[in-house]
Every structure is written in C-alpha cells, then in structure tokens.
N, C-alpha and C positions, 0 to 999 in steps of 0.2 A: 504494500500500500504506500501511496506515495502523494505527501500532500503540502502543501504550501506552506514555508513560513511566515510567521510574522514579525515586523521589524524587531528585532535585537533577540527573538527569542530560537530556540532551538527547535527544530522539527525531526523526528522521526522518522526514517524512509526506510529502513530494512532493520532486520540483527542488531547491528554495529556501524551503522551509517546513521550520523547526523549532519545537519550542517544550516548556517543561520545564511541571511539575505534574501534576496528574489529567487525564483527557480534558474533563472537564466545565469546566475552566477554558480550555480554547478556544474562540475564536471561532467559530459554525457555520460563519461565511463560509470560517474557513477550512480547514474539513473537508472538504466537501461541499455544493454550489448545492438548493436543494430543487428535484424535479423534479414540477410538479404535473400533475394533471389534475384539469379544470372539469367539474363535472356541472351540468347543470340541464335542469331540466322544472316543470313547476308543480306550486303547493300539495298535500301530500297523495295527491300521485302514485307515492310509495314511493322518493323518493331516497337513504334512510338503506338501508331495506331493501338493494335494490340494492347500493347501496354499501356497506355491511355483507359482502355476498355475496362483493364483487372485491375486498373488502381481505382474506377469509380465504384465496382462490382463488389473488392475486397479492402479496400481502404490504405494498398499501399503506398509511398512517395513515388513516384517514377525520375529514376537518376538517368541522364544519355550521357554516355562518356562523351561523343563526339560534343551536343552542345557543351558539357562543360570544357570543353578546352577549346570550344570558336568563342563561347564568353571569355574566356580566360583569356586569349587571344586578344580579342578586341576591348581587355579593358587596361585602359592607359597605367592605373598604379599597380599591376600586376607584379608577382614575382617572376611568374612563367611565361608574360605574353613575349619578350622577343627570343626565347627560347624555341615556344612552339613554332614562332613565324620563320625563324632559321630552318626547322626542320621542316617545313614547305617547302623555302626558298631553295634548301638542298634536295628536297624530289623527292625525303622520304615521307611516305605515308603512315609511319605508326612511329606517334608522338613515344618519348621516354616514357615505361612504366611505370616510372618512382612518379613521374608528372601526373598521371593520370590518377594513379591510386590516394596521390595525396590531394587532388580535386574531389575526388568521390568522397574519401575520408572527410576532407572537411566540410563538405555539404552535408554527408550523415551528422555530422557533431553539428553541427548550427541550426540542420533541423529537431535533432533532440534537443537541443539546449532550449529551443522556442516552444516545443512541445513536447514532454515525456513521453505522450500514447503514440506519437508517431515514430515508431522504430522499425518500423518495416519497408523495407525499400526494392524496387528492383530496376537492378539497372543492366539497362541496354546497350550493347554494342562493347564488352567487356567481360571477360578476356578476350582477347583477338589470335590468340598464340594460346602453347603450351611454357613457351618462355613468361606470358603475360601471369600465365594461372599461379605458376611457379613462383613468383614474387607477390602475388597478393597473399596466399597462401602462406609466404615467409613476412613477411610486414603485416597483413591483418588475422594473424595467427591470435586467439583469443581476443581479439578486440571485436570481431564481427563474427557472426554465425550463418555460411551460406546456406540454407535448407533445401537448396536445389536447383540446377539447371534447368532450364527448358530452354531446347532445341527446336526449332521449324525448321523442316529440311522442304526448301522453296522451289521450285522448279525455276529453273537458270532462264527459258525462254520469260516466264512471267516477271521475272526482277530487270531482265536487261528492257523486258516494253512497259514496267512502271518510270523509268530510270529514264526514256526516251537515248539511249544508247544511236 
C-alpha cells in the first residue's frame, strides 16, 4: 500500500520503506520495479498502432525507442542529441544501446515518479539485436521486470506497401 505524505510527517509505503515530502521526491526504485513488455516486428508494421490499442484496453504506458531518440535528437539541451545526429550523419542506423536504454530508463523513472500505479510499460521497436537484449538484460538486470515478448511476424510484401517503398 502506498500512500501520500504529508508535509514534514512520515508515511509508510512497505516493511521498511518510509520516506517524508511529495511523492514525486521518491525514488521510482522505490515505489515500484517497472514491469515491461517488449514488442517488436518490423519497420512500419503498425507497432504504435497496436500498441496504442493495448495501452487503452490494458492500461499500459507505450514507450517507442525510435521516438525517444528523434525527441532526444531534436531537443537543443540534450545530452545525447548531437551524439544521435553523428550517428545519422555517419549512415549508421542503430543508435548506441547504452543511448537508448538510458532514454527508456529515464522515461520509466519520471513516469513512476509522476504516478506510482503506472509501472507498466511497453515498449516498441526494442531490442533491435541480440547485442541490444544483451545489455538491457546487463544494465536493467533487477531494476525492470520484462514479463514478455511479443512478436508479429508481418509479411514483408504488407510493410514494404504501408512504408510506400
């Protein structure tokens, strides 16, 4: 149970977890673990859509790695924007993992921090690789809980005529 304190005084949130202020001055870690799930399919196969659909249906956050690094990208006080824009400019297509995991990471922690009950998240278009899985895996080891993939295997002719190819 997990409830609000009040100015100066102490509040109760688990066992051995207390802690005074607003909510938003808690640690997500220690509210609630983000509980995610992985979508992926390929390019312009409708993973937004979709997940757009089972975030109204089930109540979760929908995370896109891709927008979070074209936001990240385009925003001027960035840590990462001229990072990402180099790896454009150089013709690769798949941004650092440590980039992306720490965009995803800190969109879970800020939306916990603004809301407790929302710790459920899925995000799309991540991992891109077995190199990708492999470092979320070692970086979000206890911090996050994936409960599960889900796959759409898309027929290649139907993505390349959403895509207009």
């Amino acid at each position: 149970h997990i409830s609000r304190a009040k100015s100066g005084k102490s509040t109760r949130l688990g066992p051995k977890l207390h802690a005074t202020g607003s909510p938003a001055a808690f640690l997500p870690s220690q509210l609630m673990k983000p509980l995610v799930m992985l979508v992926l399919w390929g390019p312009s196969a409708g993973k937004g859509t979709q997940c757009a659909r089972m975030v109204k249906k089930y109540g979760y956050t929908h995370l896109s790695a891709g927008e979070l690094l074209r936001d990240e990208r385009k925003n001027p006080d960035s840590q990462y924007g001229e990072l990402i824009e180099k790896y454009i400019k150089d013709g690769k297509r798949i941004v650092s993992v440590e980039i992306t995991i720490s965009l995803l990471k800190r969109q879970m922690n800020q939306t916990i921090a603004s809301n407790a009950e929302k710790n459920k998240f899925r995000i799309d278009g991540f991992p891109r690789n077995q190199d990708n899985l492999q470092d979320w895996n070692k970086t979000m080891d206890r911090k996050a809980d994936v409960s599960f993939v889900l796959f759409f295997d898309c027929n290649n002719e139907k993505i390349f005529n959403k895509a207009d190819y």
